[in-house]
C-alpha positions, 0 to 999 in steps of 0.5 A: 791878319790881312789874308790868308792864301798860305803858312806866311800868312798864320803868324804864330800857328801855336797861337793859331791853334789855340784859338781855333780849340777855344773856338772847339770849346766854346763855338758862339763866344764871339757871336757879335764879332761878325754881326752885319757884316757878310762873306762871299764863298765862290767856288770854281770847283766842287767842295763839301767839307770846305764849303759847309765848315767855312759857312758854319764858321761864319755863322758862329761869328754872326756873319752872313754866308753867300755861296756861289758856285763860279763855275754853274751859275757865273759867268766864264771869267777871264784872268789874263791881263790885257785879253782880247775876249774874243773866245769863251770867257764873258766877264773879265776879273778886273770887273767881276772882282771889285764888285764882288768885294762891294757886296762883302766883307771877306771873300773865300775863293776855291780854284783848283789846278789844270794839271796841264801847265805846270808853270800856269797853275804854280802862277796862281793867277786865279787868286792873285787876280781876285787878290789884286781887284777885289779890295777885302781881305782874300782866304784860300779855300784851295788854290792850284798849289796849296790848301791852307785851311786843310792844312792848319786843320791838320796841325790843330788835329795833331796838337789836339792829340797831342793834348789828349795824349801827351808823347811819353818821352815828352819828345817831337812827335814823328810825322810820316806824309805817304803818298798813296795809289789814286786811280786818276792824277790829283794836285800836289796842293794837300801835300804841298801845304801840309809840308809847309805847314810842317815845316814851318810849325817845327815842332816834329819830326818830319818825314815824306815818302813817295815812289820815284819821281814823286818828288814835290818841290822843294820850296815846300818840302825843305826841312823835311826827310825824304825816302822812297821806302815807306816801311822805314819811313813808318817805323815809329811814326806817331802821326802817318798822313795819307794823300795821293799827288801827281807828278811835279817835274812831268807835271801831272802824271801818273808813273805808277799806281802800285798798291803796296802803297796803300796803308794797311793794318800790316803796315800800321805795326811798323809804327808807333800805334801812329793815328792816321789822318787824311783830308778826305774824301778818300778812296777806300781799299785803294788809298786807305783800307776799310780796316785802317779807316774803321780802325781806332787808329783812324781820325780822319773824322776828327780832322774833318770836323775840325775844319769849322774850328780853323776856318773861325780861328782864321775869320776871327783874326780878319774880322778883328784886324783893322782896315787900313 
């Protein structure tokens, strides 16, 4: 593995998974894998499950963790190709990048998306700059339009359920994406990824169900089902991922906030005693109630916890991939 921004860079995500519950199992079997060697984690944004899970990871292959958060303690950086830095920005990218990857062995990048410019924030010029000047190999601890570590989390989340407690007709699981009401518009990056990962994985029945004009875009939503009725989506649903998204055609609205959205104890009987996950943090009582989340349905902490597990199973693959 050479980098990973997104599901085309997992490769076999079966494989994937494993290795990420090895690691579960045995967290320090790799301990000297990374020894000597450091990781660069920058943030332009805040984080709390993805900053600490990503440093533990690498602690756990004897790697030294640095993180730096861009947007308090750095310097505006500018990405534009060719900008006149006549404005705010201090530090061009073209310079900040190669000497960042002089100081590490693997650089973690966080960015999120303006909300503003549709066509801006799907450019992904953020990582693409640090991609093309910084010279190591680049991980995604989100970007403007995808969430990839979040992401195979949740699908190792769900084989490790699965594990446990095996489908009794020994069919697909059924897989419900719902969009939930927010009090202020959030990325489509969780949803997107998630999708992606989904339907790249191929191992389940997939549905995704939103209001009207909730749609996201096809390139990552194509293969699965989508309705605007939640209730007949959730009917027989094993697994109901719960995530609120802005608008993408009217890019970054929100239309509506209706709360009969919100998944609740009443809703959960439609399903098949669905377990329900959500990458957290999360509103209570607006996009999940109490009773769901404390709910023995609930492993939204399970999921959460399992962001070490992805994070070494990806770090694992770059460290043990050859430099060219």
């Amino acid at each position: 593995m050479k980098q990973f921004i997104s599901v085309h860079d997992a490769g076999n995500i079966n494989a994937l998974v494993e290795k990420a519950l090895m690691y579960k199992a045995n967290p320090l079997q790799d301990i000297m894998l990374g020894a000597n060697k450091r990781i660069g984690l920058l943030f332009l944004n805040p984080s709390l499950r993805t900053r600490l899970s990503t440093q533990v990871a690498a602690t756990n292959l004897g790697m030294e963790a640095i993180v730096f958060n861009v947007d308090k303690e750095g310097w505006a950086l500018e990405f534009e190709e060719g900008a006149i830095m006549s404005g705010n920005t201090v530090e061009h990218i073209k310079d900040a990048a190669p000497v960042l990857g002089s100081y590490f062995d693997i650089l973690c990048i966080r960015t999120f998306p303006s909300l503003k410019n549709r066509e801006d924030d799907y450019s992904e010029l953020y990582i693409t700059q640090f991609i093309k000047y910084c010279g190591v190999p680049v991980i995604s601890l989100e970007s403007a339009t995808l969430h990839p570590l979040q992401s195979l989390t949740d699908v190792i989340t769900i084989k490790e359920c699965l594990n446990n407690s095996p489908l009794g007709d020994g069919g697909k699981p059924k897989i419900v994406l719902t969009w939930a009401p927010h009090v202020k518009p959030l990325p489509q990056c969780v949803a997107n990824s998630f999708a992606q990962w989904i339907n790249a994985w191929g191992e389940a029945e997939f549905i995704i169900t939103h209001p009207e004009d909730y749609e996201l875009k096809e390139e990552f939503t194509k293969g699965a089902t989508i309705t605007h009725n939640q209730d007949e989506a959730l009917k027989n649903a094993d697994f109901v991922y719960v995530k609120n998204w802005s608008t993408y055609k009217d890019y970054g609205k929100i239309y509506e906030n209706d709360p009969e959205w919100m998944l609740t104890e009443e809703k959960l009987t439609l399903t098949n005693n669905a377990k329900v996950m959500h990458c957290l943090p999360v509103r209570r009582n607006v996009e999940l109630s109490d009773e769901v989340l404390d709910s023995a349905n609930s492993i939204v902490i399970q999921q959460a916890a399992n962001r070490v597990w992805a994070a070494q199973a990806v770090i694992s693959e770059i460290l043990k991939t050859p430099i060219p």
